[in-house]
C-alpha positions as CSV (number, residue, x, y, z in Angstrom):
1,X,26.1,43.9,-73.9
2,X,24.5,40.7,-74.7
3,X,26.8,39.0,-72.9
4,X,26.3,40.8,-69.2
5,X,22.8,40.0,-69.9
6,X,23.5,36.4,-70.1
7,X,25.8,36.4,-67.1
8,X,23.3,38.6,-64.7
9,X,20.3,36.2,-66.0
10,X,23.0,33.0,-65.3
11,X,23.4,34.6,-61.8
12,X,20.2,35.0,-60.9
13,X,18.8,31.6,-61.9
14,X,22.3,30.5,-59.7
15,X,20.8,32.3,-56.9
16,X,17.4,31.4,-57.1
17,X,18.9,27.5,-57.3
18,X,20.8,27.6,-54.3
19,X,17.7,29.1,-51.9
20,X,15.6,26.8,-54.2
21,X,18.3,24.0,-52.5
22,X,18.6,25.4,-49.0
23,X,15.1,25.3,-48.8
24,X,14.0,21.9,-49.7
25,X,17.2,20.7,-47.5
26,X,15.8,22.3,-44.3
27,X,12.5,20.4,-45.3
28,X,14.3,17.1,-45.6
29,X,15.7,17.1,-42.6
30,X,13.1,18.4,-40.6
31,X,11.3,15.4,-42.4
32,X,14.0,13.1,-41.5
33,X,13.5,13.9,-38.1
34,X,9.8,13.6,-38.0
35,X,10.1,10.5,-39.7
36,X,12.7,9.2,-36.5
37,X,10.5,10.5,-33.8
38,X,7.5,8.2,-35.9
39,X,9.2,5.3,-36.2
40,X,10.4,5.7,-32.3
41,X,6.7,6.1,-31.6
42,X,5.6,3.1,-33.9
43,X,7.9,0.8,-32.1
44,X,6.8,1.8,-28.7
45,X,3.1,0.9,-30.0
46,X,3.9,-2.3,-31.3
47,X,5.6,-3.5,-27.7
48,X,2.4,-2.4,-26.0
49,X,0.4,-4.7,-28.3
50,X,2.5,-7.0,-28.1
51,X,2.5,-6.8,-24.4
52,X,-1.2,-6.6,-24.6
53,X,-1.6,-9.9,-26.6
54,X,0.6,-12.0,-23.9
55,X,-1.7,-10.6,-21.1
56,X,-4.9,-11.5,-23.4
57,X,-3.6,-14.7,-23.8
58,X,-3.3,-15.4,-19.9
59,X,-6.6,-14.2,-19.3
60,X,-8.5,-16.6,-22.1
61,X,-5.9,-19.2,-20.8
62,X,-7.2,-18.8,-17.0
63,X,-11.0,-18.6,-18.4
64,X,-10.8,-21.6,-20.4
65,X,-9.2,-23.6,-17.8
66,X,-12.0,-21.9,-15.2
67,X,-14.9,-22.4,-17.6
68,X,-15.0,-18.4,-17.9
69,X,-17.9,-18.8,-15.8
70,X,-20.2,-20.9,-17.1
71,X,-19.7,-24.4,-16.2
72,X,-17.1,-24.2,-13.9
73,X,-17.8,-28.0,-12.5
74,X,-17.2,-29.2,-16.2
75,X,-13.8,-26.5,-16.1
76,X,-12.3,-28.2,-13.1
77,X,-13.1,-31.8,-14.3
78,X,-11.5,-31.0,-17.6
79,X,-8.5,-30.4,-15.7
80,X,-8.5,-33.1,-13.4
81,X,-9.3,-30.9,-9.8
């Protein structure tokens, strides 16, 4: 008798295991997938500001060499117009 008792209590600690399992794998790779669709939108963002930073860099370019209007006389003899 003590014996089925083991096995049923073996069985049900097996059972409770494997949804225990099923379970946290459906949450890894719902994770997994979260985590793609993040690091998709993460390297999206960092080519913006990338893009953002060149077109920064024109525009303090083209005010520096136009005085960014103040000066503009002093500007255009600093570059030799």
């Amino acid at each position: 008798m003590a014996a089925q008792e083991i096995i049923a209590n073996l069985a049900a600690q097996v059972r409770r295991l494997m949804a225990e399992h099923a379970k946290l794998r459906g949450l890894c790779d719902r994770m997994k997938t979260e985590g793609d669709a993040l690091r998709k939108e993460n390297r999206t963002l960092q080519e913006r500001v990338r893009s953002l930073e060149e077109e920064l860099s024109c525009v303090r370019l083209a005010e520096g060499l136009a005085g960014g209007g103040r000066n503009r006389e002093r500007a255009r003899a600093r570059v030799g117009r």
